[in-house]
C-alpha distance (Angstrom), angle and dihedral (degrees) to the residues before:
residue distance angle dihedral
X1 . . .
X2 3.68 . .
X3 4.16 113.0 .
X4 3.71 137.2 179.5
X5 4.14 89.9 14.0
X6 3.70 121.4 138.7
X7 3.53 82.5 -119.1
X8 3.80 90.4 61.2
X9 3.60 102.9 47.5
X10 3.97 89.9 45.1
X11 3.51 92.2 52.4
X12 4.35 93.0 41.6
X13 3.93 84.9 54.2
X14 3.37 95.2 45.4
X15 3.58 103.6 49.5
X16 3.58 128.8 110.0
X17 3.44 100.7 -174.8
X18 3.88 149.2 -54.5
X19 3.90 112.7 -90.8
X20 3.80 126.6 -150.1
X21 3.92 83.7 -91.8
X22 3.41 94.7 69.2
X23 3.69 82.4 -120.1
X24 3.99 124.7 129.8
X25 4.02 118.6 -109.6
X26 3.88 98.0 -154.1
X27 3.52 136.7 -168.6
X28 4.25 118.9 -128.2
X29 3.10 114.2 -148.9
X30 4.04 93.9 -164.7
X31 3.20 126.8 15.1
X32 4.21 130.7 -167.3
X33 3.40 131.8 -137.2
X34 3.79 138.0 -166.8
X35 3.36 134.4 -179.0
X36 4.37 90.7 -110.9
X37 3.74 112.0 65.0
X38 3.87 93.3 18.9
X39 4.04 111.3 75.3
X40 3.77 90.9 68.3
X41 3.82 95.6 50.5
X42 3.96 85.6 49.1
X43 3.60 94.4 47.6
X44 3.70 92.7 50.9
X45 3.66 89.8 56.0
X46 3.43 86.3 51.1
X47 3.50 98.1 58.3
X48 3.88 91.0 57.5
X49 3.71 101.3 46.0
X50 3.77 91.8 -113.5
X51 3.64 131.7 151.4
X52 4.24 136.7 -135.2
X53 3.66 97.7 -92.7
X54 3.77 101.1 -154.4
X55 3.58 99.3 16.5
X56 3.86 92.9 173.2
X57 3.44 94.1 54.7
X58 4.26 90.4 63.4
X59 3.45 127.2 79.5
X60 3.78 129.0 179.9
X61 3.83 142.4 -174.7
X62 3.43 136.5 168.9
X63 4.50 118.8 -109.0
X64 3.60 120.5 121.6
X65 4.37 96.1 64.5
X66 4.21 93.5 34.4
X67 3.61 115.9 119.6
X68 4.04 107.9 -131.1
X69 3.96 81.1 -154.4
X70 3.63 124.1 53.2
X71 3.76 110.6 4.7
X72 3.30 100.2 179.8
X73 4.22 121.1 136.9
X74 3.03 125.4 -68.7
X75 3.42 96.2 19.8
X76 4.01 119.1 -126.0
X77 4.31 85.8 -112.5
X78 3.82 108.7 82.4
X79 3.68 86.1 -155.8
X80 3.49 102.4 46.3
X81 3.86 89.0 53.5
X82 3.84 99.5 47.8
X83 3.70 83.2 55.8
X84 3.63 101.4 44.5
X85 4.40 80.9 49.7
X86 3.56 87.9 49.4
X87 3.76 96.4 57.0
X88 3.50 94.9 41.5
X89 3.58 88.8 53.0
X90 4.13 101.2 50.2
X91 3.40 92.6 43.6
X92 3.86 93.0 52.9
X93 3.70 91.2 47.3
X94 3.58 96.9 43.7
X95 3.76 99.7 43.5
X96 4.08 92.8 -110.5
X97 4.11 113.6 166.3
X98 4.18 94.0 -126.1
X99 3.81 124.0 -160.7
X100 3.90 103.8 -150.4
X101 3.61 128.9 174.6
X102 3.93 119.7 -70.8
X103 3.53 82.1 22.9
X104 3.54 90.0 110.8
X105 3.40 87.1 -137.3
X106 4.25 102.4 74.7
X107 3.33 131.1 111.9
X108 4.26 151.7 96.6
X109 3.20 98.8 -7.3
X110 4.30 88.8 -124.9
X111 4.00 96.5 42.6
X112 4.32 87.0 53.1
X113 3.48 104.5 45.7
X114 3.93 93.4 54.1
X115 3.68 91.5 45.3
X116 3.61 96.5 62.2
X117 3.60 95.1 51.1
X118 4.04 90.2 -108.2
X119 3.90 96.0 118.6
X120 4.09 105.4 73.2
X121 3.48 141.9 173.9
X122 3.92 118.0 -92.1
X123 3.88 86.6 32.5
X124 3.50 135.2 132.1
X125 3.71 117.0 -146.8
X126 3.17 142.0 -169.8
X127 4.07 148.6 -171.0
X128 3.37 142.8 158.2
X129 3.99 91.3 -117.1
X130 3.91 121.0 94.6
X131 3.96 89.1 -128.3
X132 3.66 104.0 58.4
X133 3.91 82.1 113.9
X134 3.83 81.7 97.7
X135 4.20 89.4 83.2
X136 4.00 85.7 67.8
X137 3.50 88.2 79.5
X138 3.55 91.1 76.4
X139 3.44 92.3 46.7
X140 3.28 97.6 -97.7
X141 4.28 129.8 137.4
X142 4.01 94.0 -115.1
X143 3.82 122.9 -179.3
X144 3.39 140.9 -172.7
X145 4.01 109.7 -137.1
X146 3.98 139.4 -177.1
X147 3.53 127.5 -121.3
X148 3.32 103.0 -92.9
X149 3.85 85.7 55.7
X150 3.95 85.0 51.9
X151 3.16 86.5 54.6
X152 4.19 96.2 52.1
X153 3.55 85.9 53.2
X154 3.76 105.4 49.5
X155 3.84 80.7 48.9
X156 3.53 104.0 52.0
X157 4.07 109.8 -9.2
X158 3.88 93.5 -113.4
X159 4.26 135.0 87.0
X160 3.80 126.0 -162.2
X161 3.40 120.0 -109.6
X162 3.72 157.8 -175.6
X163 3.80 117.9 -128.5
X164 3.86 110.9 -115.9
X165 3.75 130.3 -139.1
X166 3.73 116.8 -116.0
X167 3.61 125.1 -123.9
X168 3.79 127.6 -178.2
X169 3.86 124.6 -148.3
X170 3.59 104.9 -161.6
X171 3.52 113.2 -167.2
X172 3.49 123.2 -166.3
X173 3.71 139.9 -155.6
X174 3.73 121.5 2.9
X175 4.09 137.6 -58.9
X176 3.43 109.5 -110.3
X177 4.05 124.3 -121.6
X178 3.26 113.6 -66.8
X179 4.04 98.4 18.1
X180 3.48 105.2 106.1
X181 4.42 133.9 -154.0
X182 4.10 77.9 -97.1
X183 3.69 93.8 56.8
X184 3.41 84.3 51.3
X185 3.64 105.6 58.6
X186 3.41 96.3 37.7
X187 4.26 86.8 55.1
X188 4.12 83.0 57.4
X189 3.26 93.9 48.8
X190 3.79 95.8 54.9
X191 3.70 96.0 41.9
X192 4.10 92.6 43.5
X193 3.72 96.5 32.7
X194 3.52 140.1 -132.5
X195 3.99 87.0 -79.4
X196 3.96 105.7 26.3
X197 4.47 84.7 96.5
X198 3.79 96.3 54.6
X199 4.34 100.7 130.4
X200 4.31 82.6 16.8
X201 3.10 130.0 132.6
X202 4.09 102.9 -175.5
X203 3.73 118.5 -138.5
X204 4.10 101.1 -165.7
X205 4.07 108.2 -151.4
X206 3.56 146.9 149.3
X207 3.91 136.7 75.5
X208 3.61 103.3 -53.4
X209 4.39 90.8 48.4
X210 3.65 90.5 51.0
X211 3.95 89.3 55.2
X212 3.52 95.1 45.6
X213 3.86 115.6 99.3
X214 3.90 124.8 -113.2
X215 3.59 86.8 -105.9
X216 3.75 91.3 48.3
X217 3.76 87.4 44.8
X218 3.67 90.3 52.0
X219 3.78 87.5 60.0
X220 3.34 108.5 47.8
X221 4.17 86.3 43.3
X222 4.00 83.1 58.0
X223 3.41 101.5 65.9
X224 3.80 101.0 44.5
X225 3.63 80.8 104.7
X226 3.23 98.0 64.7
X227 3.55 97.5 59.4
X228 4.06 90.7 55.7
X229 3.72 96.9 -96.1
X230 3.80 111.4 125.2
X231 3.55 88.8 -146.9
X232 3.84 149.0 27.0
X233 3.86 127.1 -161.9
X234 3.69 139.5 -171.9
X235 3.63 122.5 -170.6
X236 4.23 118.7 -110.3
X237 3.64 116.0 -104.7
X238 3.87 149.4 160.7
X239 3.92 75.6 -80.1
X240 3.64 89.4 55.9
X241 3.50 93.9 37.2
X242 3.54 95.7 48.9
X243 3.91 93.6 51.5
X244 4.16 90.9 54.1
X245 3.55 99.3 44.2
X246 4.04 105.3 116.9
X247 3.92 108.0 -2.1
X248 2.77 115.5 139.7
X249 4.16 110.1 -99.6
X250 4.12 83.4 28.5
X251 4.33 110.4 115.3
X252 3.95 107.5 -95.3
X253 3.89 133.6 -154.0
X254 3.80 111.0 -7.1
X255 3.81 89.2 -3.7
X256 3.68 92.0 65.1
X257 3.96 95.6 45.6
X258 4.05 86.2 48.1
X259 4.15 89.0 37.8
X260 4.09 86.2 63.7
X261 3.79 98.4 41.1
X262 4.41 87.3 61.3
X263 4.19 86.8 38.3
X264 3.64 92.7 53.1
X265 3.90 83.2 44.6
X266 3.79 98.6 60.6
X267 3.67 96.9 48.9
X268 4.03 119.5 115.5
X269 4.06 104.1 -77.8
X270 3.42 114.9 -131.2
X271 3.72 89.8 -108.0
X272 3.49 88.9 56.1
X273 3.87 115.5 142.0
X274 3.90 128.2 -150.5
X275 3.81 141.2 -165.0
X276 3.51 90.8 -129.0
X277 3.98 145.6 -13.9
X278 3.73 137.1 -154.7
X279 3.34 129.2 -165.2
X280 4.14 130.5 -140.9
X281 3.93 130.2 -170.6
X282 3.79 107.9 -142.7
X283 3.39 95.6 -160.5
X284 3.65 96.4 62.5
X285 3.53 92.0 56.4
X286 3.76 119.8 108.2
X287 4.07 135.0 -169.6
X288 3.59 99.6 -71.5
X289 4.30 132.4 -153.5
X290 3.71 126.0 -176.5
X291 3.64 121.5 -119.4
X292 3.69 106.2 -174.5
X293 3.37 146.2 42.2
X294 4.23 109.4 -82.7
X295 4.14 114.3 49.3
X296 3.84 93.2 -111.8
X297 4.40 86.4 68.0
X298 4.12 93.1 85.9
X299 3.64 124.2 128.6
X300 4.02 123.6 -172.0
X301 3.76 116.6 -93.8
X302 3.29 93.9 -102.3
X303 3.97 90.6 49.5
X304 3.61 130.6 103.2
X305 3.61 118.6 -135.9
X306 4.13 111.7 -86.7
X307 3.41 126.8 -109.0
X308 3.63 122.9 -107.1
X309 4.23 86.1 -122.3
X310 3.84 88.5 62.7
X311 3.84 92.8 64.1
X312 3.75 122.2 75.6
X313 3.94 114.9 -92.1
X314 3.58 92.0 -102.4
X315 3.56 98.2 55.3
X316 3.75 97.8 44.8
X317 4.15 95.3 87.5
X318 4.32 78.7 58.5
X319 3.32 90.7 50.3
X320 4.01 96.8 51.4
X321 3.72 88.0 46.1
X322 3.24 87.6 56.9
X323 3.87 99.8 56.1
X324 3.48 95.2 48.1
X325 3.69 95.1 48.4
X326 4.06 98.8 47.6
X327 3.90 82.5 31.8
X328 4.23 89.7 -125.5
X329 3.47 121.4 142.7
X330 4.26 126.5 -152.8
X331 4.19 116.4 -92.8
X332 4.18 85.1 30.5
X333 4.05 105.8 124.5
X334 3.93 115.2 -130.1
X335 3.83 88.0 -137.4
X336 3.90 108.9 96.7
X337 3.77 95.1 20.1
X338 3.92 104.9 154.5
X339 3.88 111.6 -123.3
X340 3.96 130.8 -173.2
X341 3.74 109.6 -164.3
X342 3.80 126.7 43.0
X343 3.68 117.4 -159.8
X344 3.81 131.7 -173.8
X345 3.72 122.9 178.6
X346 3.78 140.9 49.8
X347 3.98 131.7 112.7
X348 3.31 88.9 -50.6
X349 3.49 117.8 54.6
X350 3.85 102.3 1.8
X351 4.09 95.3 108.7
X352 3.66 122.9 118.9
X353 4.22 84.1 -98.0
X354 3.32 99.3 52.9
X355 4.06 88.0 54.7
X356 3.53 96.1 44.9
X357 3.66 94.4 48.6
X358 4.12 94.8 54.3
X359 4.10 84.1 45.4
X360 3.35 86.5 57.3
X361 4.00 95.8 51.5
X362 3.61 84.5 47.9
X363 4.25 93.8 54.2
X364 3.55 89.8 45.5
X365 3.88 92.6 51.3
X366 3.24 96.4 46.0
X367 4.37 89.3 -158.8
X368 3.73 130.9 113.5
X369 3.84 131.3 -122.1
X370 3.87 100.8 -67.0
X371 3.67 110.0 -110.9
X372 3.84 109.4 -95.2
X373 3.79 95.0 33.4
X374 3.83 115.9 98.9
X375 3.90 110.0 -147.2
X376 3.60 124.3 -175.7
X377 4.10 138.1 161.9
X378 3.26 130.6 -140.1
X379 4.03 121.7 -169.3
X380 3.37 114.1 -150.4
X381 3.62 107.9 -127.6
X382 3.32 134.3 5.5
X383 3.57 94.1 -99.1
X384 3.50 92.9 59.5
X385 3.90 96.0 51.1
X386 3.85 80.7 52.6
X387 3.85 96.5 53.5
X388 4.24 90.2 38.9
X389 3.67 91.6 44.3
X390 4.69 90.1 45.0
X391 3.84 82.6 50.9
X392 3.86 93.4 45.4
X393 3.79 101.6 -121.2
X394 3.47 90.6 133.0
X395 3.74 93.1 71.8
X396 3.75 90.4 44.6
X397 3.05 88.7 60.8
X398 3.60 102.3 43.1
X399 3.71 84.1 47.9
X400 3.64 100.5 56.0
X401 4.45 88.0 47.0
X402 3.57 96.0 -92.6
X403 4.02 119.4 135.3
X404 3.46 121.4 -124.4
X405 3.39 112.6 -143.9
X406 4.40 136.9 177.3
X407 3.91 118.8 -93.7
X408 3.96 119.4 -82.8
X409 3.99 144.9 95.3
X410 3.57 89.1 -66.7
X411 4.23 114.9 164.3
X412 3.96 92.8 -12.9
X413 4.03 85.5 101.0
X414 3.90 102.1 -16.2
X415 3.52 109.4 -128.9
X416 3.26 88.5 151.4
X417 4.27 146.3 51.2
X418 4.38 85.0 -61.2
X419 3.85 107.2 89.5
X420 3.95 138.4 139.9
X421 3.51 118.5 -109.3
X422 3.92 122.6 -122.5
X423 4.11 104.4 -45.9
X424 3.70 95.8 -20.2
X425 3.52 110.0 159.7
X426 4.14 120.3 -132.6
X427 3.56 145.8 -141.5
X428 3.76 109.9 -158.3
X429 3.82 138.6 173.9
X430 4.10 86.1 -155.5
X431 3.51 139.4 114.2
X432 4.25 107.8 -111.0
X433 3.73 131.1 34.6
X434 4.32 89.2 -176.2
X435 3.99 103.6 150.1
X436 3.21 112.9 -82.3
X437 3.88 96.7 13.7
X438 3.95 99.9 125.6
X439 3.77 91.7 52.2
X440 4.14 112.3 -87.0
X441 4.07 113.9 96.1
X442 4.44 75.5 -130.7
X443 3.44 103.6 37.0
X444 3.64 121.0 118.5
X445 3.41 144.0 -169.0
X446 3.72 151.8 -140.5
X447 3.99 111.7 -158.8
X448 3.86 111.8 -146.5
X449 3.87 147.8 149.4
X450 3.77 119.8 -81.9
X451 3.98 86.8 -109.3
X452 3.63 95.5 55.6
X453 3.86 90.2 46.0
X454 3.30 91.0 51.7
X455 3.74 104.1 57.0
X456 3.83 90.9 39.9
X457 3.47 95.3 50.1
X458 4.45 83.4 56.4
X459 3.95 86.6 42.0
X460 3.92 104.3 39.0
X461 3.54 96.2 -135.3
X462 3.79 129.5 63.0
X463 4.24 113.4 -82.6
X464 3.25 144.2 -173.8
X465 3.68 99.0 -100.0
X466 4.19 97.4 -163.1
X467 4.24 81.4 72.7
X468 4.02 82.9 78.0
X469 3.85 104.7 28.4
X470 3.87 116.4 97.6
């Protein structure tokens, strides 16, 4: 049993108490709404006269159903607008602090809440969105919840739970130039599988973690998910620090100085004990694509696609499946794979960063989108369009064929206007490439950083992106 982990002392200070189960009540500390998986938890506190209990301690805005386009009310989706009503309308009557558009202020739900200083370290958090694994890389205990969990929490600010082993990924060394925190994460995934974290909770550490960025952190935190884990965690420091200091619902003055002192507090002792640990080389690491249809299926750019006899015998029906359905076959290298969409964006690489470092593939370049490709950008939040558009990016990419589009989930899972076409094939900075995900019963997609989408979106086929970086 894990001991002395961040994970452990969050979860100790944050527990209510143990119930007959032997399950967990815990307290959140924040909790994330959006405008999908919440009306029905609002309507069923409707229905029994009950109230928000810690109404201060929610925070909604509005991403996955947003047209990127034309954002004009009411939108041209019947849907989309009911839902949009229906948030505005809860959080109004239940005294809910809503980010809308033009606010300034909206956004992914998982870029805007770190951005104003609301996600901590020492938190829980929760949201009714699979990725909210992001928060971890504050060194918080984030989770991704349904809405009958939303619904627990607007009602009384906790959610039952099962305690979670702890397992530390230690990576060592550093990522080489041109492999990014997204390479990264999507190398775990392959090596640890898209079920190896089921009863996880990932604590990310070593050399090459500590020198990523908060926004790289944030990224590699995001997917933990994806590998099974129902959790991923970074440790708080000067990095962490450094990112809070003055937004705007971060501690000031004193508050801060005293803030730091319990964050440093809560981080993994050196004593700490864990259930399990795996270790990575960074250096070894190379730009990485997916090829198949689950996250964990990536290869290395320079990497042919694996044959099925490589996989256990059990996973070998999944790997056929996915052959036929992204119409690969084994020994067939990942380099030079024609694409037709390009997408930047979503909750995992939609940070000011991740823009500036595909703007800076597309400088170096010096090309356009390739004719036949579709390539568009979308920031996300507002106040990242504002920062990209104040530093011009915009126009670099407008320049260099890219669209520019407004802040929201956009083609990441395409509940809204953004969709493939038929069996188009895309390059995407997301988080899933399940069939169907980006909006076409055929589409597919190839997961990637926003370097790598970059260049292939200027070379219509996937490339080696370190043959342009200086």
């Amino acid at each position: 049993m894990s001991r002395n982990t961040l994970f452990d002392k969050v979860w100790d200070l944050h527990t209510v108490r143990q119930l007959p189960s032997g399950q967990t009540q815990l307290f959140i500390g924040l909790h994330m709404i959006h405008e999908v998986t919440s009306p029905q938890a609002f309507a069923w506190l409707r229905e029994r006269k009950l109230q928000v209990a810690f109404p201060e301690r929610s925070v909604a805005t509005v991403d996955h159903i947003v047209p990127t386009e034309d954002q004009a009310r009411p939108y041209a989706d019947g849907l989309a607008e009911d839902m949009m009503q229906a948030i505005e309308r809860n959080c109004r009557e239940f005294g809910i602090r809503l980010y809308q558009p033009g606010s300034g202020k909206q956004g992914v739900v998982h870029i805007v809440a770190p951005e104003q200083g609301l996600t901590q370290p020492g938190m829980t958090v929760a949201c009714g969105d699979s990725h909210t694994a992001t928060h971890g890389a504050f060194g918080a205990i984030a989770f991704g919840i349904g809405t009958s969990q939303v619904r627990d929490v607007l009602a009384s600010q906790t959610l039952s739970m099962s305690r979670m082993k702890v397992r530390k990924i230690d990576v060592k060394g550093r990522l080489k130039p041109g492999v990014t925190a997204k390479d990264l994460i999507l190398h775990i995934l392959r090596v640890l599988s898209a079920k190896g974290g089921v009863g996880f909770a990932y604590e990310f550490a070593g050399e090459a973690i500590a020198a990523l960025s908060m926004e790289e952190r944030m990224t590699v935190c995001n997917m933990a998910i994806e590998g099974g884990a129902r959790c991923g965690y970074i440790n708080p420091d000067q990095v962490t620090f450094d990112y809070l200091k003055g937004r705007e619902f971060a501690p000031k003055g004193a508050d801060f100085d005293k803030a730091i002192a319990f964050w440093k507090s809560i981080a993994s002792s050196p004593d700490a004990e864990f259930d399990d640990v795996k270790t990575f080389d960074a250096a070894t690491i190379e730009p990485t694509v997916t090829w198949g249809i689950s996250p964990d299926q990536g290869v290395g750019i320079g990497e042919s696609i694996p044959a099925k006899e490589s996989f256990p015998v059990s996973e070998q029906p999944n790997i056929e499946e996915a052959y036929a359905y992204m119409g690969f076959t084994a020994g067939q290298p990942i380099a030079g794979t024609k694409i037709d969409v390009a997408f930047i964006g979503s909750c995992t690489n939609g940070r000011i960063s991740d823009l500036r470092a595909a703007a800076a593939v597309l400088k170096q370049h010096g090309g356009t989108v390739k004719p036949g490709v579709k390539a568009f950008v979308v920031p996300g939040s507002e106040a990242v369009k504002k920062a990209a558009e104040a530093e011009g990016l915009h126009e670099v990419f407008k320049k260099h064929g890219f669209e520019w589009r407004e802040a929201g989930c956009s083609m990441c899972l395409a509940m809204n206007p953004d969709k493939l076409k038929g069996k188009q094939l895309s390059m995407s900075t997301s988080n899933r490439n399940f069939k169907g995900r980006q909006g076409s019963p055929e589409g597919r997609t190839l997961l990637a950083s926003p370097a790598m989408v970059a260049i292939a979106a200027l070379e219509g086929v996937v490339t080696d992106v370190r043959k342009v970086l200086k």
